[in-house]
N, CA, C and O of each residue as an XYZ file, in Angstrom:
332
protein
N       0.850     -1.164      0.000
C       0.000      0.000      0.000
C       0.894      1.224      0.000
O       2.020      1.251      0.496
N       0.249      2.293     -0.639
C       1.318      3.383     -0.858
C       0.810      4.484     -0.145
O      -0.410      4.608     -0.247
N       1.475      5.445      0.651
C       1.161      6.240      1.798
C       2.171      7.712      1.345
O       3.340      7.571      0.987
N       1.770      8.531      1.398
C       2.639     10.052      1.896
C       2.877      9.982      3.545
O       2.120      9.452      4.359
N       4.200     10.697      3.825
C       4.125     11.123      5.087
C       5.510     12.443      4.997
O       6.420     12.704      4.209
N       5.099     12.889      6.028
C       6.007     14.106      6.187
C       7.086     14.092      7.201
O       6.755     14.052      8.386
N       8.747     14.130      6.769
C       9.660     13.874      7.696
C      10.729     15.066      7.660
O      10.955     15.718      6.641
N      11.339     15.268      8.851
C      12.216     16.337      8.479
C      13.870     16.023      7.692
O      14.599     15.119      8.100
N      14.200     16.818      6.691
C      15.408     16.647      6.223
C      15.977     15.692      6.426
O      15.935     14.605      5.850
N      16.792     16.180      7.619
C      17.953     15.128      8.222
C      17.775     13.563      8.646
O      18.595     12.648      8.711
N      15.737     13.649      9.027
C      15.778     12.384      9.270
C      15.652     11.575      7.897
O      16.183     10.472      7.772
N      15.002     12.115      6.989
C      15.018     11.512      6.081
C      16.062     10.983      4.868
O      16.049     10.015      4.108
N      17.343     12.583      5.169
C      18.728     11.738      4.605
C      19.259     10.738      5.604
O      19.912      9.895      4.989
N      19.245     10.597      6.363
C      20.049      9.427      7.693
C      18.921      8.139      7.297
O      19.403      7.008      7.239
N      17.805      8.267      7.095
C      17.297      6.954      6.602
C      17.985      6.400      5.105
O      18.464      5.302      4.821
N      17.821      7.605      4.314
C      18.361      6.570      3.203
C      19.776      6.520      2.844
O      20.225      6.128      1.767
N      20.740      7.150      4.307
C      22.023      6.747      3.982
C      22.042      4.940      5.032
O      22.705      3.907      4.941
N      21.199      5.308      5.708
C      21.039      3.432      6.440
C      20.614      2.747      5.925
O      20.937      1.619      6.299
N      19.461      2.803      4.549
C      19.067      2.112      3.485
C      20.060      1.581      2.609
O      20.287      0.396      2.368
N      20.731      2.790      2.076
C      21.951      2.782      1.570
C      22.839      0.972      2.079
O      22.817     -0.068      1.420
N      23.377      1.180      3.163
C      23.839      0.766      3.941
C      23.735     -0.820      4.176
O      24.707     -1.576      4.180
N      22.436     -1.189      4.365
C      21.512     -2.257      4.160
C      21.142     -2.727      3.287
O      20.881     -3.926      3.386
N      20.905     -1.991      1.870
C      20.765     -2.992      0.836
C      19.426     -3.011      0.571
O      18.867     -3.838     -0.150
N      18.868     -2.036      1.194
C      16.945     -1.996      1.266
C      16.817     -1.202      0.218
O      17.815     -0.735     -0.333
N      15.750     -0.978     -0.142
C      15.218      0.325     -0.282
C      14.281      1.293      0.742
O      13.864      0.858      1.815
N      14.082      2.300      0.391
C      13.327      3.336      1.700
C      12.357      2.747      2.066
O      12.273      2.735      3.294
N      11.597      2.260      1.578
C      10.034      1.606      1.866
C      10.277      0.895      2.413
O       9.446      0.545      3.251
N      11.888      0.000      2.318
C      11.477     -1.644      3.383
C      12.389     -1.251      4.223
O      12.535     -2.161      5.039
N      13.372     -0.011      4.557
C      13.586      0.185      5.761
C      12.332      1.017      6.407
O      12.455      0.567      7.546
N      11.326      1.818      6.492
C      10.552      2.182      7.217
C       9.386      1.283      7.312
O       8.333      1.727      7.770
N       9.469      0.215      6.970
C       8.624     -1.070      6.766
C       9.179     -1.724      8.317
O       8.466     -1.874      9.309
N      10.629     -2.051      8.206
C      11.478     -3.002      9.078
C      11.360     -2.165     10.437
O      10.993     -2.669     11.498
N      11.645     -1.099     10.305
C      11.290      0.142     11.706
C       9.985     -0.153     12.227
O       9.843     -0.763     13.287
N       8.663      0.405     11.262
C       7.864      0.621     11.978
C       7.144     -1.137     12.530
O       6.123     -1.205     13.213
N       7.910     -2.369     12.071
C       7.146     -3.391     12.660
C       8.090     -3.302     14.018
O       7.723     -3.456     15.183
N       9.373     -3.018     13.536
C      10.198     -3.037     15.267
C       9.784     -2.353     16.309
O      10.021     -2.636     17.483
N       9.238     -1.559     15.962
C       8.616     -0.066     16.456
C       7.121     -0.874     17.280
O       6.590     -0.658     18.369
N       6.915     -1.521     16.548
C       5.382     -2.436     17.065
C       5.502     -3.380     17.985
O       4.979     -3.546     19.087
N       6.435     -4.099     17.226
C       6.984     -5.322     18.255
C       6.817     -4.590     19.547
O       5.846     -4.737     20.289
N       7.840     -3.780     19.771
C       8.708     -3.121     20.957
C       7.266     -2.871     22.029
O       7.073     -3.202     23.199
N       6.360     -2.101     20.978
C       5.557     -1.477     22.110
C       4.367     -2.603     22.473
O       3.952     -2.458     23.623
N       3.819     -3.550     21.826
C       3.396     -4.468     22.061
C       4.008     -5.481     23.716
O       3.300     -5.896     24.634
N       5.810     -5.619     23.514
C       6.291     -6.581     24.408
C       5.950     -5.170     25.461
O       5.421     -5.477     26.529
N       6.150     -4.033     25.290
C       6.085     -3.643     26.691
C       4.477     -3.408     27.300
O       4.257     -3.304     28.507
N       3.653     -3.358     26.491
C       2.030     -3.842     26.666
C       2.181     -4.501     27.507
O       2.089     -4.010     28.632
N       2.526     -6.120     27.332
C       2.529     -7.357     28.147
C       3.422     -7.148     29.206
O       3.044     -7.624     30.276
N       4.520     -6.559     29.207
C       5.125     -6.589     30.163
C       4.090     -5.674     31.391
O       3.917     -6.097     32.534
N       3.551     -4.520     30.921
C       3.215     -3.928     31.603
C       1.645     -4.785     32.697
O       1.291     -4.653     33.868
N       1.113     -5.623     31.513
C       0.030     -6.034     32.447
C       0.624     -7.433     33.012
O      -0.085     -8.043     33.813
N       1.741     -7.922     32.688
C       2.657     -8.798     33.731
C       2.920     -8.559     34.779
O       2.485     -9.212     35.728
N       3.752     -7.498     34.900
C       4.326     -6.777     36.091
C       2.661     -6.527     36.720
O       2.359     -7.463     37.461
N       1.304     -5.260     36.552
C       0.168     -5.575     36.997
C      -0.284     -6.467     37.597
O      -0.860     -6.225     38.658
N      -0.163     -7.920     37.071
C      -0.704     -9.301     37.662
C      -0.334     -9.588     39.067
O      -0.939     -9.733     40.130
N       1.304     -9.622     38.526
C       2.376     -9.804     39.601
C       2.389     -9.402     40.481
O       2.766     -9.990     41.495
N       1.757     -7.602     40.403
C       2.600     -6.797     41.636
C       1.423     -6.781     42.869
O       1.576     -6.069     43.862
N       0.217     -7.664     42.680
C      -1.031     -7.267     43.559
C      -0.494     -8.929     44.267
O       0.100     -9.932     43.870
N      -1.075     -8.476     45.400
C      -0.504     -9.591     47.244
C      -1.709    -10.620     46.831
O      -2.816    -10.082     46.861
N      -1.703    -11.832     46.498
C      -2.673    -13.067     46.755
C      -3.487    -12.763     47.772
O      -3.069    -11.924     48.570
N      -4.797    -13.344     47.988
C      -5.656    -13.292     48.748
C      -5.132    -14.281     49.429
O      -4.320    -15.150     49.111
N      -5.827    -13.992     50.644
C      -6.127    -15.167     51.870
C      -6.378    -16.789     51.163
O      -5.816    -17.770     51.650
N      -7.028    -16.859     50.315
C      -7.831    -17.731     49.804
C      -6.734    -18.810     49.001
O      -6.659    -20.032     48.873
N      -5.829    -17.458     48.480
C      -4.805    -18.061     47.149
C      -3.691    -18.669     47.552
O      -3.015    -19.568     47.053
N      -3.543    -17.675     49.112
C      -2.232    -18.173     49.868
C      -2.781    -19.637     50.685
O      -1.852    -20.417     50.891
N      -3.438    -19.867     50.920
C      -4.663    -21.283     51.251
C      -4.477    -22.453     50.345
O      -4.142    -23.563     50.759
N      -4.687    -22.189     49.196
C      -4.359    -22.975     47.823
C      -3.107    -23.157     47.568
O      -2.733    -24.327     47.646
N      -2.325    -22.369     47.284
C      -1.232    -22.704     47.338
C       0.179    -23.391     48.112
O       1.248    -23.893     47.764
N      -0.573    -23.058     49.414
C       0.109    -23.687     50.699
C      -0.411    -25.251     50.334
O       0.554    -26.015     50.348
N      -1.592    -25.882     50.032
C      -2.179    -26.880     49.469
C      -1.384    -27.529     48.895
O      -0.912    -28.631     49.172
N      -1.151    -26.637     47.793
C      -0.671    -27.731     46.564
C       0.628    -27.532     46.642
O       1.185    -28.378     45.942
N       1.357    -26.851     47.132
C       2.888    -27.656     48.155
C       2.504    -28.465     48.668
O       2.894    -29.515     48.157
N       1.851    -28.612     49.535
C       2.154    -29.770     50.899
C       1.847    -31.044     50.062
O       2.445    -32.080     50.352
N       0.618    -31.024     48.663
C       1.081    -32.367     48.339
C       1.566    -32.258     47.564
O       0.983    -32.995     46.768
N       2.323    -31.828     47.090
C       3.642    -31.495     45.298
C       4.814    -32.212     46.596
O       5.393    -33.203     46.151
N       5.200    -31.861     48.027
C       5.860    -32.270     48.579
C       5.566    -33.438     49.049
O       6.316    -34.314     48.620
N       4.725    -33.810     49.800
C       4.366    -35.364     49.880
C       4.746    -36.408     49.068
O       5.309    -37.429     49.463
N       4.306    -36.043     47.447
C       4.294    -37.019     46.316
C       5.619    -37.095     46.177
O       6.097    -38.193     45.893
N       6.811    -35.520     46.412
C       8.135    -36.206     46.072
C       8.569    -37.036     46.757
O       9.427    -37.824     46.359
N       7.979    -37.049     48.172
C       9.107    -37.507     49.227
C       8.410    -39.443     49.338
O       8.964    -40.358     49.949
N       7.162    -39.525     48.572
C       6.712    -40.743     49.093
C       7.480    -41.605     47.848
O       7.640    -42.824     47.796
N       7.920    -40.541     46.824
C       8.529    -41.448     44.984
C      10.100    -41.590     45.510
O      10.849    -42.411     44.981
N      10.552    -40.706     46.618
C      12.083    -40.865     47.027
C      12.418    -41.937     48.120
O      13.578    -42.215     48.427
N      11.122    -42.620     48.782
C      11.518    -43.592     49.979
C      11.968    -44.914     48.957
O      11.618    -45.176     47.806
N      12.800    -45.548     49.802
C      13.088    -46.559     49.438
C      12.434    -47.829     49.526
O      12.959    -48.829     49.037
């Protein structure tokens, strides 16, 4: 698809001396940018509602459950380790 956009001078000679450079042409270096450009802000999306998930304290309920399923995740190792 073919698009206009408006860039200043310098950025636009420093792109096509890195085009240059690369072996691209202009279109598939601002092609290769703007998916990196996506990527980037996408992983920090997830990161951001990762860290979110993460950073809130388990309930009463969760710390209950989980104390659970240690005690038998530990049981089962120790009854597969007797001799």
């Amino acid at each position: 698809m073919k698009t206009a956009i408006s860039l200043e001078d310098e950025l636009l000679l420093e792109a096509d001396r890195i085009a240059r450079q690369m072996g691209v042409s202009r279109s598939r270096l601002f092609s290769i940018a703007l998916e990196a450009y996506l990527r980037k802000r996408r992983n920090q999306e997830i990161l951001g509602q990762l860290n979110k998930v993460y950073a809130d304290e388990p309930s009463p309920n969760e710390r209950r459950t989980v104390a659970g399923l240690k005690r038998r995740f530990r049981s089962t190792i120790q009854e597969s380790w007797r001799p």
